[in-house]
Biopython code that builds the backbone (N, CA, C, O; Angstrom):
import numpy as np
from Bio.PDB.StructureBuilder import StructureBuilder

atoms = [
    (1, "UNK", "N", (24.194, -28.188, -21.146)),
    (1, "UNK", "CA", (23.196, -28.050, -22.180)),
    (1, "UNK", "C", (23.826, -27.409, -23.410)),
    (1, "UNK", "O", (24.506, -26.399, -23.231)),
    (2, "UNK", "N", (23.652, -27.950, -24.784)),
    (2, "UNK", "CA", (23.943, -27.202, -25.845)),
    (2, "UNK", "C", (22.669, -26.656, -26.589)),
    (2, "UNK", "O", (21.666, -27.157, -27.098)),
    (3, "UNK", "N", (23.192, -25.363, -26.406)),
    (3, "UNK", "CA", (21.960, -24.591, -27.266)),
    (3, "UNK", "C", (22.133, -24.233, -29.121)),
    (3, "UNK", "O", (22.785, -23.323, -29.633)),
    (4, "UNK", "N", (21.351, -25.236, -29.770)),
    (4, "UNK", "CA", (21.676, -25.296, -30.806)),
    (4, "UNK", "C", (21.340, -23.730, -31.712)),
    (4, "UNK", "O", (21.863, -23.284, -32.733)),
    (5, "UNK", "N", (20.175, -23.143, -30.768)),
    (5, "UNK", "CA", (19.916, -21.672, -31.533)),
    (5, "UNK", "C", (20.589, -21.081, -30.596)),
    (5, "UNK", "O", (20.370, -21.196, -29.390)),
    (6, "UNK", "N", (21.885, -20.078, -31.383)),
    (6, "UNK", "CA", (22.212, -19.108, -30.646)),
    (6, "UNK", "C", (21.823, -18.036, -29.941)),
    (6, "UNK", "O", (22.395, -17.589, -28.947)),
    (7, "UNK", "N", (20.700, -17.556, -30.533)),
    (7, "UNK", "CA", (20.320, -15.803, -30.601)),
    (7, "UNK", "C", (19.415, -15.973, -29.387)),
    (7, "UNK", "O", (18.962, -14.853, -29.153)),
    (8, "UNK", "N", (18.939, -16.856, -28.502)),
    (8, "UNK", "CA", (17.986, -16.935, -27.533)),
    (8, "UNK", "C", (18.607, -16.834, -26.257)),
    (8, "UNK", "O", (19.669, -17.382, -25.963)),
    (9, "UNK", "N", (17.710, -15.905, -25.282)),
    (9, "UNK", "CA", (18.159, -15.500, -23.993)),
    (9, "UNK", "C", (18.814, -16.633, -23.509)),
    (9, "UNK", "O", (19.913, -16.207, -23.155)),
    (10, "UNK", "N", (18.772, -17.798, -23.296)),
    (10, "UNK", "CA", (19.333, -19.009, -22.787)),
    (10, "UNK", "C", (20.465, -19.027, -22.961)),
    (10, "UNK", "O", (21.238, -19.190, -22.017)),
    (11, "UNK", "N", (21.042, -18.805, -24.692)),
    (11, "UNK", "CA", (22.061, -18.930, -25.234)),
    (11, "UNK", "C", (22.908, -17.581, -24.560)),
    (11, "UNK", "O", (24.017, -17.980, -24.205)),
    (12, "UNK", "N", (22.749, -16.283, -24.308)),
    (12, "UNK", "CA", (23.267, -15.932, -23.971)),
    (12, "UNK", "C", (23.824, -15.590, -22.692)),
    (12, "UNK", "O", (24.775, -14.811, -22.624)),
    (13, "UNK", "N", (23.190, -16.226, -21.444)),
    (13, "UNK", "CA", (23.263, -16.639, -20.217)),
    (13, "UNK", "C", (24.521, -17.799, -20.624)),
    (13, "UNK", "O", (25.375, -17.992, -19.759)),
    (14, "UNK", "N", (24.595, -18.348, -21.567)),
    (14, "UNK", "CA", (25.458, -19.997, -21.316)),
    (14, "UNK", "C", (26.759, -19.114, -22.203)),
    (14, "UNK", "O", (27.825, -19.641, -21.886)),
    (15, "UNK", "N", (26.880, -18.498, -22.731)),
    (15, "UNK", "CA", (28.104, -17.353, -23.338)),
    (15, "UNK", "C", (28.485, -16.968, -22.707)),
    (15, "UNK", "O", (29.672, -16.868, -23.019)),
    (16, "UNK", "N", (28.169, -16.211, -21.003)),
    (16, "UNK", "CA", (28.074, -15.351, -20.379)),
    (16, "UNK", "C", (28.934, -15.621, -19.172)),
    (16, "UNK", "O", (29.922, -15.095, -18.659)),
    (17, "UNK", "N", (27.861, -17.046, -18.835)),
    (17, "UNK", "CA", (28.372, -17.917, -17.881)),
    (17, "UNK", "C", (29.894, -18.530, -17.856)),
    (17, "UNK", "O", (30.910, -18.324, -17.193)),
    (18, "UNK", "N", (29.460, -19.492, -19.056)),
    (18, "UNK", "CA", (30.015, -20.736, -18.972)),
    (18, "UNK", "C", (31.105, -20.712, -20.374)),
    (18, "UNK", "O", (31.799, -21.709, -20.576)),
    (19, "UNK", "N", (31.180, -19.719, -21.147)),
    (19, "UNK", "CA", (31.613, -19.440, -22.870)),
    (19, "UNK", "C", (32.773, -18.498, -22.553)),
    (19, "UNK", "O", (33.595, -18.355, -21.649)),
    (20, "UNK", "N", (32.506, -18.009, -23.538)),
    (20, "UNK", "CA", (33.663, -16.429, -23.908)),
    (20, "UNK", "C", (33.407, -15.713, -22.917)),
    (20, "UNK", "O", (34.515, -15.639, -22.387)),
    (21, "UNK", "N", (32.477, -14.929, -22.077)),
    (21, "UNK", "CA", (32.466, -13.963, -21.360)),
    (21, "UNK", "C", (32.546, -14.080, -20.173)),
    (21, "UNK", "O", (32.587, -13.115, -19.410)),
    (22, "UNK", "N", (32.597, -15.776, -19.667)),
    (22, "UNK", "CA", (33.324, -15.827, -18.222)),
    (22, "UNK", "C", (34.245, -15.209, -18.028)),
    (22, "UNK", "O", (33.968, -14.794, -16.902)),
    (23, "UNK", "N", (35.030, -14.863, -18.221)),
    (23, "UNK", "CA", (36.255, -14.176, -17.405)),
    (23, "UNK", "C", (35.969, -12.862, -17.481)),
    (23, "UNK", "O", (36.967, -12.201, -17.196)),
    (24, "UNK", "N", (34.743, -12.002, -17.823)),
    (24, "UNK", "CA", (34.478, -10.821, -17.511)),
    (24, "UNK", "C", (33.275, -10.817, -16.824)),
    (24, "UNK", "O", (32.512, -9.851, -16.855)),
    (25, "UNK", "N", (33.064, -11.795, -16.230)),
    (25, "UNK", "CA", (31.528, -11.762, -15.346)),
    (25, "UNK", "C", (32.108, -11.636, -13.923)),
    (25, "UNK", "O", (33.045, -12.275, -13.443)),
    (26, "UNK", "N", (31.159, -10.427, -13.199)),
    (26, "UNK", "CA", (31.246, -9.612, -12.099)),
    (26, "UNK", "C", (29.762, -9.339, -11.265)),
    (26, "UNK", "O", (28.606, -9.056, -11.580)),
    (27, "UNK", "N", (30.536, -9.607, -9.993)),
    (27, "UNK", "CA", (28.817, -8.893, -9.397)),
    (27, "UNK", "C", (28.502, -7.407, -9.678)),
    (27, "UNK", "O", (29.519, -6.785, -9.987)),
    (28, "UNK", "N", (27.600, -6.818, -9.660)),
    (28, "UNK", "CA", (27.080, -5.949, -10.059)),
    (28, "UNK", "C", (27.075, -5.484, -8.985)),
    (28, "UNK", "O", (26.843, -6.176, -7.994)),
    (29, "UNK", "N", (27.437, -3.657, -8.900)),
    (29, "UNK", "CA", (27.923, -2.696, -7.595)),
    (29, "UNK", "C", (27.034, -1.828, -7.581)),
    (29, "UNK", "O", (26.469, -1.915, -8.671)),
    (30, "UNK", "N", (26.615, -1.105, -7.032)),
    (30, "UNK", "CA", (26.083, 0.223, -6.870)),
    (30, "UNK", "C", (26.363, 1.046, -5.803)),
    (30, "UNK", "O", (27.164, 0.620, -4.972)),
    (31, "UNK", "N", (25.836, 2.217, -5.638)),
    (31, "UNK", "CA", (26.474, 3.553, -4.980)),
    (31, "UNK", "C", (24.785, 3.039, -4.126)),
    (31, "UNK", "O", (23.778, 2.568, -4.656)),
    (32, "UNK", "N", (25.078, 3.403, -2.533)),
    (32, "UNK", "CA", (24.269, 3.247, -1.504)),
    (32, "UNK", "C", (24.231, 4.701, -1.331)),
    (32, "UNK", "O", (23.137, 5.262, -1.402)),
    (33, "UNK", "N", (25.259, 5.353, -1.120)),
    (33, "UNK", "CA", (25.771, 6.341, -0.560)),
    (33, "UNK", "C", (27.137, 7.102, -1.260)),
    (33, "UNK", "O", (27.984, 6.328, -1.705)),
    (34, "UNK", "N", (27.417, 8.625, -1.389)),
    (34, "UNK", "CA", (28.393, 9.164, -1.865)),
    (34, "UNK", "C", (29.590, 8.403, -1.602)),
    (34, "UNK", "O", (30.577, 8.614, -2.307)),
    (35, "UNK", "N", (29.643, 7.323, -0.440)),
    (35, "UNK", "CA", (30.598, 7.318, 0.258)),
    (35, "UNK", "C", (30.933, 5.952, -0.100)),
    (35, "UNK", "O", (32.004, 5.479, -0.480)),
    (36, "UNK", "N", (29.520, 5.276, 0.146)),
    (36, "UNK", "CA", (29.522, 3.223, 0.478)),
    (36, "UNK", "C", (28.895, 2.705, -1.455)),
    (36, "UNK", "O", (28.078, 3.196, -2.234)),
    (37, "UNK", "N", (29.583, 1.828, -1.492)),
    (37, "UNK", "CA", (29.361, 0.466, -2.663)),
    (37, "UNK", "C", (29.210, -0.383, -2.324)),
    (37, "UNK", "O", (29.931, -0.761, -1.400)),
    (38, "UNK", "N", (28.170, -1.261, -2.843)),
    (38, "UNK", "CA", (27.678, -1.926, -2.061)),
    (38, "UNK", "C", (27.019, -2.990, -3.565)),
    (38, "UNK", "O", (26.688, -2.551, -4.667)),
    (39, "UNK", "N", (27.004, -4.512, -3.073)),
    (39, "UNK", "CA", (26.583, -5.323, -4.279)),
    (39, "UNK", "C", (25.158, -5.352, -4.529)),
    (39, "UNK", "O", (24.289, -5.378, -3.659)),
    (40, "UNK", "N", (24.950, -5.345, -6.016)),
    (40, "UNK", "CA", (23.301, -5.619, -6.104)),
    (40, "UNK", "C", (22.818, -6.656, -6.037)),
    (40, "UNK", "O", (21.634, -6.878, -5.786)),
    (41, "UNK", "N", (23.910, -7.673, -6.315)),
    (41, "UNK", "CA", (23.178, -8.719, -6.135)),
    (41, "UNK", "C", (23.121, -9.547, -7.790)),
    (41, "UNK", "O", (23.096, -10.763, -7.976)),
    (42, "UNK", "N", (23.118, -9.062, -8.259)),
    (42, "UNK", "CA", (23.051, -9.093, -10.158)),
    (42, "UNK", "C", (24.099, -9.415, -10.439)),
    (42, "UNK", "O", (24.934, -8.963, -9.656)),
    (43, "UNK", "N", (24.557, -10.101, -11.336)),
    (43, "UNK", "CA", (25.747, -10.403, -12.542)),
    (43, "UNK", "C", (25.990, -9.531, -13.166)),
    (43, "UNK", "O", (25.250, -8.590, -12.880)),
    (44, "UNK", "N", (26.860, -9.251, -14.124)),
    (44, "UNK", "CA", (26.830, -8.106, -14.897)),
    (44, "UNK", "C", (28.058, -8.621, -15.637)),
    (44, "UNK", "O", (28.960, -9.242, -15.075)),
    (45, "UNK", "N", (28.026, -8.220, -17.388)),
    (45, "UNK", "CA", (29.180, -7.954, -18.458)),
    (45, "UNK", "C", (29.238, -7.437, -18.688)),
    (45, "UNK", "O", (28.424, -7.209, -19.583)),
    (46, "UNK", "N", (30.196, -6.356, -18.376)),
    (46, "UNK", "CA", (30.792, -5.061, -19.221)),
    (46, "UNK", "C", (31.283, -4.656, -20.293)),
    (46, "UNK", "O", (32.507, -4.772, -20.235)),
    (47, "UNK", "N", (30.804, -4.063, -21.643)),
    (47, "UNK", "CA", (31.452, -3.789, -22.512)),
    (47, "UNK", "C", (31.509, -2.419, -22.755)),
    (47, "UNK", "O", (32.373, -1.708, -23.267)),
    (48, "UNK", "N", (30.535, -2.222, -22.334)),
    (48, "UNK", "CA", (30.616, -0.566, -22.172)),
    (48, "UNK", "C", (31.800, 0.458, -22.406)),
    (48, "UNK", "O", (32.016, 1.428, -23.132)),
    (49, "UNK", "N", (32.266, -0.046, -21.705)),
    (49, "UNK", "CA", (33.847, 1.066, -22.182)),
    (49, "UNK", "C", (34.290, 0.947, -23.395)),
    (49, "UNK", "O", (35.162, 1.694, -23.837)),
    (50, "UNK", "N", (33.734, -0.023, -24.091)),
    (50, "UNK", "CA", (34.182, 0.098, -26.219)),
    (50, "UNK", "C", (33.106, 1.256, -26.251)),
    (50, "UNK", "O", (33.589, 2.074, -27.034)),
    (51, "UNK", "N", (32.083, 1.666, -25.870)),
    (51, "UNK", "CA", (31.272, 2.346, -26.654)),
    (51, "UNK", "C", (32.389, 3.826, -27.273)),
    (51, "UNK", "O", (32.635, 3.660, -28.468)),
    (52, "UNK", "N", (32.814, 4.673, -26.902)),
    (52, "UNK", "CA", (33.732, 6.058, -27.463)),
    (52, "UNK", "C", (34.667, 5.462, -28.483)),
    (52, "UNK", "O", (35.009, 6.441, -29.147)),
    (53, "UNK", "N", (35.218, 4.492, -28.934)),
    (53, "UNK", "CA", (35.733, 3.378, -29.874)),
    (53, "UNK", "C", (35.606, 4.161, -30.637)),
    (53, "UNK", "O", (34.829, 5.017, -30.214)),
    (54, "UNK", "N", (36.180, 4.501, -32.208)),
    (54, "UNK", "CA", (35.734, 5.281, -33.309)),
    (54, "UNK", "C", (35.325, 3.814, -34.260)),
    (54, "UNK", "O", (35.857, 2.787, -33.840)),
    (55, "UNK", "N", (34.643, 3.706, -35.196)),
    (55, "UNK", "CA", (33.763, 3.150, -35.611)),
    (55, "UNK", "C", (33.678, 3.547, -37.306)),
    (55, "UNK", "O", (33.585, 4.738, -37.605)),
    (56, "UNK", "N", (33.710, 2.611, -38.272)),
    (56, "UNK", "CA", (33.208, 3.529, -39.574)),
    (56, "UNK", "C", (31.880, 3.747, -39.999)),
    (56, "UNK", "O", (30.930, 3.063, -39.615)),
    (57, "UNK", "N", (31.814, 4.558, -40.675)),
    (57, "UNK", "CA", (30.927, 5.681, -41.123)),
    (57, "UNK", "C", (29.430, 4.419, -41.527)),
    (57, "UNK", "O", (29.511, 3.494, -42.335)),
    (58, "UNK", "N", (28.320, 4.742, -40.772)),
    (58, "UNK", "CA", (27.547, 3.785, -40.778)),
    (58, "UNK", "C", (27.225, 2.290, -39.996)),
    (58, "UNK", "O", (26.328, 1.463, -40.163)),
    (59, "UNK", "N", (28.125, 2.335, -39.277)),
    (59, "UNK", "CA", (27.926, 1.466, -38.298)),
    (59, "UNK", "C", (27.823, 2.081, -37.157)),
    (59, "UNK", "O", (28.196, 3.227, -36.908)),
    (60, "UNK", "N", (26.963, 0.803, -35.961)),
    (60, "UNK", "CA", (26.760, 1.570, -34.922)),
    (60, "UNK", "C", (28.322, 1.281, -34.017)),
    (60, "UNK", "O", (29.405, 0.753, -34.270)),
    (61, "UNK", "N", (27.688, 1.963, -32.866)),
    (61, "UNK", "CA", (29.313, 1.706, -32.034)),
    (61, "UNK", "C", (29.169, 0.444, -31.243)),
    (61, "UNK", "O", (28.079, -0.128, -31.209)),
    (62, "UNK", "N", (30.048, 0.056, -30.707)),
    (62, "UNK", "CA", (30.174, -1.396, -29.718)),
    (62, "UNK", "C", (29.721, -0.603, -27.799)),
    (62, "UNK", "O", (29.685, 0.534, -27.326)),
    (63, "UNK", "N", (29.450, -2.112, -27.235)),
    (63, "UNK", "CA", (28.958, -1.670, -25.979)),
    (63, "UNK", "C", (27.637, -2.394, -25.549)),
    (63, "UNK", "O", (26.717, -2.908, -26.185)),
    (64, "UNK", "N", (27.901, -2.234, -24.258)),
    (64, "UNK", "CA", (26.235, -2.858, -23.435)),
    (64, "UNK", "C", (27.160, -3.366, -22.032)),
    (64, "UNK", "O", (28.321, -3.774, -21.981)),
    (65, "UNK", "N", (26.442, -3.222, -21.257)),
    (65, "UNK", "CA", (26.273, -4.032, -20.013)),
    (65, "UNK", "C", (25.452, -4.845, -19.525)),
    (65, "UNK", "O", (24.556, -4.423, -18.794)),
    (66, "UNK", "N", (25.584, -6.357, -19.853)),
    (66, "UNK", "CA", (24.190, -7.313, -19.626)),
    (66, "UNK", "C", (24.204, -7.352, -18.395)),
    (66, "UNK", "O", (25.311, -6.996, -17.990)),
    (67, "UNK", "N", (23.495, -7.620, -17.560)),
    (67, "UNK", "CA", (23.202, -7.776, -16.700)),
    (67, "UNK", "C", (21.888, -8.953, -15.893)),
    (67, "UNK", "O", (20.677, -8.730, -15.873)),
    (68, "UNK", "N", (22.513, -10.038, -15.368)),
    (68, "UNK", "CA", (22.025, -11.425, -14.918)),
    (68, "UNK", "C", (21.429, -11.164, -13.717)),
    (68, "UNK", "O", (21.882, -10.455, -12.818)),
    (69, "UNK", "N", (20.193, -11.880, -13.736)),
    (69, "UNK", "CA", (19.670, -12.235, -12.016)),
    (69, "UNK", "C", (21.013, -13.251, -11.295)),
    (69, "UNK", "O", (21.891, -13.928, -11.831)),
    (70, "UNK", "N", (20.664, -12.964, -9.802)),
    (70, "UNK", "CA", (21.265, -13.180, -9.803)),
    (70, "UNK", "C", (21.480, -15.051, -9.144)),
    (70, "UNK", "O", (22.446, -15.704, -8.749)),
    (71, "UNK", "N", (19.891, -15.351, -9.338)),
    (71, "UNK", "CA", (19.393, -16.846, -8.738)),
    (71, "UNK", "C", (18.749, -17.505, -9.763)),
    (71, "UNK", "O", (18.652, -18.714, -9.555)),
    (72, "UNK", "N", (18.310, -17.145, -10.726)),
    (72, "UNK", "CA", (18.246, -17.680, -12.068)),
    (72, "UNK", "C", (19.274, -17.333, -12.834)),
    (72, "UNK", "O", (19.758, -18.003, -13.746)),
    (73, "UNK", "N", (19.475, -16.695, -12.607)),
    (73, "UNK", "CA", (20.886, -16.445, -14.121)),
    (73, "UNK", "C", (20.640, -15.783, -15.447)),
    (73, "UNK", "O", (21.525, -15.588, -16.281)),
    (74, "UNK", "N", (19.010, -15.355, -15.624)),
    (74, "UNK", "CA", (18.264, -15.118, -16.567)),
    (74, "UNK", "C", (18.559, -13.634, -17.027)),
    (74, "UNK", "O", (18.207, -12.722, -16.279)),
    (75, "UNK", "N", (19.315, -13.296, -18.462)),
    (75, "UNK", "CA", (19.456, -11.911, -18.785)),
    (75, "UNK", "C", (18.003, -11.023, -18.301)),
    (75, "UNK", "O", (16.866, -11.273, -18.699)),
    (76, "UNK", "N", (18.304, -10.196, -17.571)),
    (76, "UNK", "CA", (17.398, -8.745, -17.025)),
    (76, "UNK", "C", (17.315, -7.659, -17.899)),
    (76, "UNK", "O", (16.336, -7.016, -18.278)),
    (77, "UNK", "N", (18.739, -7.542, -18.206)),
    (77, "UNK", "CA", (18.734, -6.080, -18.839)),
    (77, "UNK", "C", (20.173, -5.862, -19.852)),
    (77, "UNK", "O", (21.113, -6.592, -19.538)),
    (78, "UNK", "N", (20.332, -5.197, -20.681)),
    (78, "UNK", "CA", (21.291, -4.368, -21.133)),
    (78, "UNK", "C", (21.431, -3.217, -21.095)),
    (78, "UNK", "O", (20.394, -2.758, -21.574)),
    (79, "UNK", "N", (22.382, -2.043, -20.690)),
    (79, "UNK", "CA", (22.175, -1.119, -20.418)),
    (79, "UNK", "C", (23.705, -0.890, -21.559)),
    (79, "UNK", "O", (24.821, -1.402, -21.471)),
    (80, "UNK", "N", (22.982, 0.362, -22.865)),
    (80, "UNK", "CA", (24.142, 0.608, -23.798)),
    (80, "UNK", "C", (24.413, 2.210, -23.497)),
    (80, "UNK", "O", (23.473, 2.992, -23.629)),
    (81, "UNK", "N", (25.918, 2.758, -23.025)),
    (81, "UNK", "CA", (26.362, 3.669, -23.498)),
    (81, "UNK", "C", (25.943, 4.200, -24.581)),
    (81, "UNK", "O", (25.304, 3.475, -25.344)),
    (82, "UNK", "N", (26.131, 5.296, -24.865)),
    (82, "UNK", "CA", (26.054, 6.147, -26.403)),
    (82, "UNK", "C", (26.984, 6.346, -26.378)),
    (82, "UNK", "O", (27.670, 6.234, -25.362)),
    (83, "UNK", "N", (27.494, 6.811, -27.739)),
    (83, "UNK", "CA", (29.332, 7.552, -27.613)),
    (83, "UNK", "C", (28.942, 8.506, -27.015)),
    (83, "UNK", "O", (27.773, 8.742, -26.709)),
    (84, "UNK", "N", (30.190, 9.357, -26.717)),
    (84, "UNK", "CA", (29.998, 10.741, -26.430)),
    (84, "UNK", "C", (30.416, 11.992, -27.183)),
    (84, "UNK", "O", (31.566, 12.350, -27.440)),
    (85, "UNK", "N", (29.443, 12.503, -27.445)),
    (85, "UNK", "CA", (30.239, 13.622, -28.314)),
    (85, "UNK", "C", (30.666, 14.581, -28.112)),
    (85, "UNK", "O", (31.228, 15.197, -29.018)),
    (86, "UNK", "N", (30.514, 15.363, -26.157)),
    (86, "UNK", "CA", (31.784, 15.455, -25.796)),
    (86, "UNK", "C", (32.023, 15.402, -24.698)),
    (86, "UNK", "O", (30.965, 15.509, -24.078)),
    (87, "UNK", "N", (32.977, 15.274, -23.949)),
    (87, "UNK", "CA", (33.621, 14.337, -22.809)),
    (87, "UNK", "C", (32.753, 14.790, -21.892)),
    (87, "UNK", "O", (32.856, 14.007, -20.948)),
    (88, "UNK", "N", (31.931, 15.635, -21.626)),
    (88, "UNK", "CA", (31.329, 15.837, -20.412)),
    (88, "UNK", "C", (30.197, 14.964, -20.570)),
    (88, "UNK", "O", (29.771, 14.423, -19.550)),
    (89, "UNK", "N", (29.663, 14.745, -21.616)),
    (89, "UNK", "CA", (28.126, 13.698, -22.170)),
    (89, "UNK", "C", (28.415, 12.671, -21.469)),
    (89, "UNK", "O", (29.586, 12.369, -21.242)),
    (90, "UNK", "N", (27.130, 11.805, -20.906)),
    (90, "UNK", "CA", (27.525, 10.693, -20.816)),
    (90, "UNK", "C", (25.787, 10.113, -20.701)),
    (90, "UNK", "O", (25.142, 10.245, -19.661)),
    (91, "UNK", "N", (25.339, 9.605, -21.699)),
    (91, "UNK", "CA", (23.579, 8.850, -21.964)),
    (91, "UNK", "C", (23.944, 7.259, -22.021)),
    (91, "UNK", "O", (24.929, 6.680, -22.479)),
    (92, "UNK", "N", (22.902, 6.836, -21.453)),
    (92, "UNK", "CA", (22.982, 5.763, -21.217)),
    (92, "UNK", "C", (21.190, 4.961, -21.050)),
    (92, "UNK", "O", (20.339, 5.217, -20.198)),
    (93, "UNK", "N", (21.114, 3.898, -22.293)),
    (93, "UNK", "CA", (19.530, 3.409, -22.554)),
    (93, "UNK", "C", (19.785, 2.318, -22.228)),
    (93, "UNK", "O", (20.896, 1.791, -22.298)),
    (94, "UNK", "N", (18.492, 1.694, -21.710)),
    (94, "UNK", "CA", (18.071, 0.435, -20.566)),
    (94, "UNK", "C", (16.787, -0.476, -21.400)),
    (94, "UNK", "O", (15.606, -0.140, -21.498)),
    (95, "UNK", "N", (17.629, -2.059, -22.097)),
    (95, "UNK", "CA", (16.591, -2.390, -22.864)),
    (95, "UNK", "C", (16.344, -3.895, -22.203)),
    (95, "UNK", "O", (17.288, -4.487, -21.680)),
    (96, "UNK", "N", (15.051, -4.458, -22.259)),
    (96, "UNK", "CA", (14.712, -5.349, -21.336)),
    (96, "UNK", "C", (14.184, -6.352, -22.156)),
    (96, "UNK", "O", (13.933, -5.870, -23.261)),
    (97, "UNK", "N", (13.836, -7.852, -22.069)),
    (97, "UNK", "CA", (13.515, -9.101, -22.992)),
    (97, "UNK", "C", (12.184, -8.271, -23.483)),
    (97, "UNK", "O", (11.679, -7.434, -22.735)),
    (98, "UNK", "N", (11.661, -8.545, -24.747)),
    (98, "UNK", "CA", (10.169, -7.992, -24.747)),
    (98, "UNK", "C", (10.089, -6.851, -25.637)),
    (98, "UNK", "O", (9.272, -6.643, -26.534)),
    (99, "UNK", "N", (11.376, -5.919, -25.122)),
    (99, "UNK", "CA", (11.229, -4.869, -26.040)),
    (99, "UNK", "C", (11.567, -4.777, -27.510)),
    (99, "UNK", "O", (12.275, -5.720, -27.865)),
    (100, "UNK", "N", (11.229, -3.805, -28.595)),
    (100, "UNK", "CA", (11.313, -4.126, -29.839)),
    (100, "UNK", "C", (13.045, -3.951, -30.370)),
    (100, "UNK", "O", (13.555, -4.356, -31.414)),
    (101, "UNK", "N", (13.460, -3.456, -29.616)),
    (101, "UNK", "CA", (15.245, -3.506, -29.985)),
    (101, "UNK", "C", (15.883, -4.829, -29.542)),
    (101, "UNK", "O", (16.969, -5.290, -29.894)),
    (102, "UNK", "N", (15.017, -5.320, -28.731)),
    (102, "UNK", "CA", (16.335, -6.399, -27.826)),
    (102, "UNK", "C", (16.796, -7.653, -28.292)),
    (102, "UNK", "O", (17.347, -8.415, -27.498)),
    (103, "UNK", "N", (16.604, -8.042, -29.780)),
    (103, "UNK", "CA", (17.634, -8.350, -30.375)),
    (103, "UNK", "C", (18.388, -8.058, -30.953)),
    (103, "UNK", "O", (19.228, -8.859, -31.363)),
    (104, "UNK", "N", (18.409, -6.756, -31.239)),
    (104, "UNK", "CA", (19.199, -6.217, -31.929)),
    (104, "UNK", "C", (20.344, -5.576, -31.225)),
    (104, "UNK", "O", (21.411, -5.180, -31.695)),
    (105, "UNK", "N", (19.897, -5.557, -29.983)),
    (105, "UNK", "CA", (20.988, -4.886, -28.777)),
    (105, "UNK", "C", (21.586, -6.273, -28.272)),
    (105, "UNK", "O", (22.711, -5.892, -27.949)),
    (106, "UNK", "N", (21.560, -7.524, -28.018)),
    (106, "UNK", "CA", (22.121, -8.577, -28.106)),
    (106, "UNK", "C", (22.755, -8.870, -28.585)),
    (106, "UNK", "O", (23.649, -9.589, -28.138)),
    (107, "UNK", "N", (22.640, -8.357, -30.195)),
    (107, "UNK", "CA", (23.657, -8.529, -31.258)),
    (107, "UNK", "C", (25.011, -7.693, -31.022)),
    (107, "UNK", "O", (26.149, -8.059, -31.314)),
    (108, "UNK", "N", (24.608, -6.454, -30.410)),
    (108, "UNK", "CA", (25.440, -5.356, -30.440)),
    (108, "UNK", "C", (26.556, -6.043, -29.556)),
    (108, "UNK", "O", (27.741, -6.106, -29.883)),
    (109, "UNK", "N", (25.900, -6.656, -28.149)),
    (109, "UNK", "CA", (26.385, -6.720, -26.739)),
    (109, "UNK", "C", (27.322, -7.508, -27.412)),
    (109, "UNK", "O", (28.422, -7.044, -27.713)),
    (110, "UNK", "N", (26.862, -9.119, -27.786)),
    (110, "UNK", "CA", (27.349, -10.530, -28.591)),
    (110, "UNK", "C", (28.788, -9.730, -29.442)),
    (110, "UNK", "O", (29.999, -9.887, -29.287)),
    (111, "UNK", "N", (28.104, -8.969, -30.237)),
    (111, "UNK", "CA", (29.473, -8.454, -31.275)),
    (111, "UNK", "C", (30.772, -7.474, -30.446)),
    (111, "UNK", "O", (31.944, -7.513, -30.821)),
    (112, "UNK", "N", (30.409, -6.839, -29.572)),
    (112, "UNK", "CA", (31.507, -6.421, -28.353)),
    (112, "UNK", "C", (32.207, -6.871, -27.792)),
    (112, "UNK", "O", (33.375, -6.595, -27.517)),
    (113, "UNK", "N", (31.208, -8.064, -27.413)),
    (113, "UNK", "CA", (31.940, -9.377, -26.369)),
    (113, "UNK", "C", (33.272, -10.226, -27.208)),
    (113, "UNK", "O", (34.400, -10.588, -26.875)),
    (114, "UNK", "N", (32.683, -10.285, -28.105)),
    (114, "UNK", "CA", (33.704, -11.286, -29.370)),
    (114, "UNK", "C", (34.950, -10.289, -29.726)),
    (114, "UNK", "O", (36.078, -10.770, -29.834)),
    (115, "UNK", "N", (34.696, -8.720, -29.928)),
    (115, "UNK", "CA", (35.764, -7.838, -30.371)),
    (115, "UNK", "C", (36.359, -7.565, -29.135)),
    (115, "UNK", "O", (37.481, -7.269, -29.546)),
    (116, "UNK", "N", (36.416, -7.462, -28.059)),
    (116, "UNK", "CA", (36.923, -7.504, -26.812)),
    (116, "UNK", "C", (37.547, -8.291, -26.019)),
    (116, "UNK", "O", (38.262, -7.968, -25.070)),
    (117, "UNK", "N", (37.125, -9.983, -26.627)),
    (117, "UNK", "CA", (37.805, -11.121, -25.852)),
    (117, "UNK", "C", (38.632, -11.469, -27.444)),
    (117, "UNK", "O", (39.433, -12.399, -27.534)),
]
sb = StructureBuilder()
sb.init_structure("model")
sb.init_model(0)
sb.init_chain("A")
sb.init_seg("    ")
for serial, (resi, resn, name, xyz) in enumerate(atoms, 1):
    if name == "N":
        sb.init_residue(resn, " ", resi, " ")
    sb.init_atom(name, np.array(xyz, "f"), 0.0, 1.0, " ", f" {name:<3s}", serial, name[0])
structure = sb.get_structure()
């Protein structure tokens, strides 16, 4: 399928998938236990680790972790780092289709993905 509008959840499932960010698509892990990791089941793109990046004055920073179902394929979530301002910090916001940022955090994810690959 070619998606002639970019900016739509579709489009970024087929980026994700099948585009530029295949080769960083991963199942998604979590902590069961102090001990055990264990899969969620979810897709997931990491950019996250650009977020501490220094950045100029007025722009925001790079980062997000999208995160795919994992039987539709359908973006769930982004989850963006904040920088940190200092090494012990570490915040982290959870934005979902619907909400009033989440194109604008798409953009962020989209513009990471491109400065990273």
């Amino acid at each position: 399928t070619v998606y002639r509008e970019k900016l739509t959840d579709e489009a970024l499932t087929q980026l994700c998938f099948f585009g530029l960010g295949a080769h960083r698509l991963y199942r998604a892990r979590t902590l069961s236990s102090p001990t055990e990791v264990v899969d969620s089941g979810d897709f997931v793109v990491r950019t996250n680790f650009l977020a501490d990046l220094p950045v100029r004055e007025g722009l925001d920073s790079y980062g997000g972790d999208a995160y795919f179902d994992e039987t539709t394929w359908r973006i769930k979530k982004i989850v963006r780092k904040l920088p940190r301002q200092q090494p012990w910090e570490s915040e982290e916001l959870t934005y979902r289709p619907g909400d009033p940022e989440w194109e604008y955090v798409k953009f962020v994810f989209r513009s990471s993905l491109f400065s990273l690959v």
